[in-house]
C-alpha positions as CSV (number, residue, x, y, z in Angstrom):
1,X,-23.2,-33.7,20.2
2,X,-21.7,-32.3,23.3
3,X,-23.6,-32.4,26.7
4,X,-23.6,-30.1,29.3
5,X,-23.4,-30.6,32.8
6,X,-26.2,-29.3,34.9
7,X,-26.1,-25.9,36.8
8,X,-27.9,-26.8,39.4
9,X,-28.9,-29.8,41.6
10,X,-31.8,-30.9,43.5
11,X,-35.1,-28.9,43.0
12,X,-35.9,-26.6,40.4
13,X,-34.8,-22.4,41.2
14,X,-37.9,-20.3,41.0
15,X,-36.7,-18.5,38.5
16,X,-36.3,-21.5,35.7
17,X,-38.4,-21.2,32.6
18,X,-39.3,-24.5,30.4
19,X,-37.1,-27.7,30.4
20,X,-33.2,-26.9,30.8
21,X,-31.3,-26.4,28.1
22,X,-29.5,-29.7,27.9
23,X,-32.7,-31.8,28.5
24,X,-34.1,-30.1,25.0
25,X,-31.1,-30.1,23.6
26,X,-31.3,-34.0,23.7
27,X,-34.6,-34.2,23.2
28,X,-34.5,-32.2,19.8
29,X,-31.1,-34.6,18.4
30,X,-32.7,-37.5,19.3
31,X,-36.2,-36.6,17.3
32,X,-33.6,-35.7,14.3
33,X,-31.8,-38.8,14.5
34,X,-34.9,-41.0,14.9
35,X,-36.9,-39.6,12.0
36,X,-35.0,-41.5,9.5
37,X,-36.1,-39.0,6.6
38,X,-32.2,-37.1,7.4
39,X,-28.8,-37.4,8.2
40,X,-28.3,-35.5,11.5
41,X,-24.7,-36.3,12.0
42,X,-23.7,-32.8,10.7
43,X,-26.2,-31.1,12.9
44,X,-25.3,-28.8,16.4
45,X,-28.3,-28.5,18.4
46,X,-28.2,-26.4,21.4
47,X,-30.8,-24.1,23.1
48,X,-31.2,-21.0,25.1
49,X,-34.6,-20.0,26.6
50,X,-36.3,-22.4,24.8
51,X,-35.0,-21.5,21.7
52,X,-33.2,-24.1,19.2
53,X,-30.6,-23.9,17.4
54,X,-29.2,-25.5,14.3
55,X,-26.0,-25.3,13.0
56,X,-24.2,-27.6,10.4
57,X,-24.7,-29.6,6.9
58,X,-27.2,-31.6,5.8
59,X,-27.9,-33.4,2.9
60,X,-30.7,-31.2,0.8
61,X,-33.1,-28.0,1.4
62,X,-35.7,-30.8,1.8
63,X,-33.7,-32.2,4.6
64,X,-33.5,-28.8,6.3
65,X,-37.0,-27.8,6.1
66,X,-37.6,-31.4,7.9
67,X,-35.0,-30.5,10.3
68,X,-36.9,-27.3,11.5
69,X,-40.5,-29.1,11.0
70,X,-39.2,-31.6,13.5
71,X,-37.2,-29.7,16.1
72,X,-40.3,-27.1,15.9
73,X,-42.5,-30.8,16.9
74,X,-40.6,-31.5,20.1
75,X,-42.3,-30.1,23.5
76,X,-40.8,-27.2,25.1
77,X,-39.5,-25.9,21.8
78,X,-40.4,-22.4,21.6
79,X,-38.7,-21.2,18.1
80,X,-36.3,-22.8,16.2
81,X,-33.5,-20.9,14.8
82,X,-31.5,-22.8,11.7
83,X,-28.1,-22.3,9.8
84,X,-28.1,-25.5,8.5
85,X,-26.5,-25.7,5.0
86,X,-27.7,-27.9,2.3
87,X,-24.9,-29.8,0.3
């Protein structure tokens, strides 16, 4: 997973809406990876506006109907948005 460097520092701009984007980002892999019911190796996260989404392979539809279910879980997540491919 690649991380992104902030765009600000210090306090918050009045304008921001909802966690930044890297801070869900990172929140939503490590929920995948700590599950243990799927291989998230395969999987992109990244996030705009609260949005997630997932792009990559995992093992089964099973595994990407966890992979939503769990992303969907995570606080600040406002939709989740998947390509993931099963195979």
């Amino acid at each position: 997973m690649v991380f992104k460097e902030g765009t600000f520092h210090g306090e918050i701009p009045e304008h921001f809406d909802g966690p930044h984007p890297a801070v869900l980002e990172t929140a939503v892999a490590d929920a995948l990876a700590a599950a243990g019911t799927l291989d998230p190796s395969d999987v992109a996260v990244t996030s705009e506006n609260g949005v997630i989404y997932l792009t990559g392979r995992v093992g089964s539809l099973e595994e990407v109907a966890r992979a939503i279910e769990i992303a969907r879980s995570v606080p600040g997540v406002r939709a989740v948005e998947s390509a993931l491919v099963a195979g």
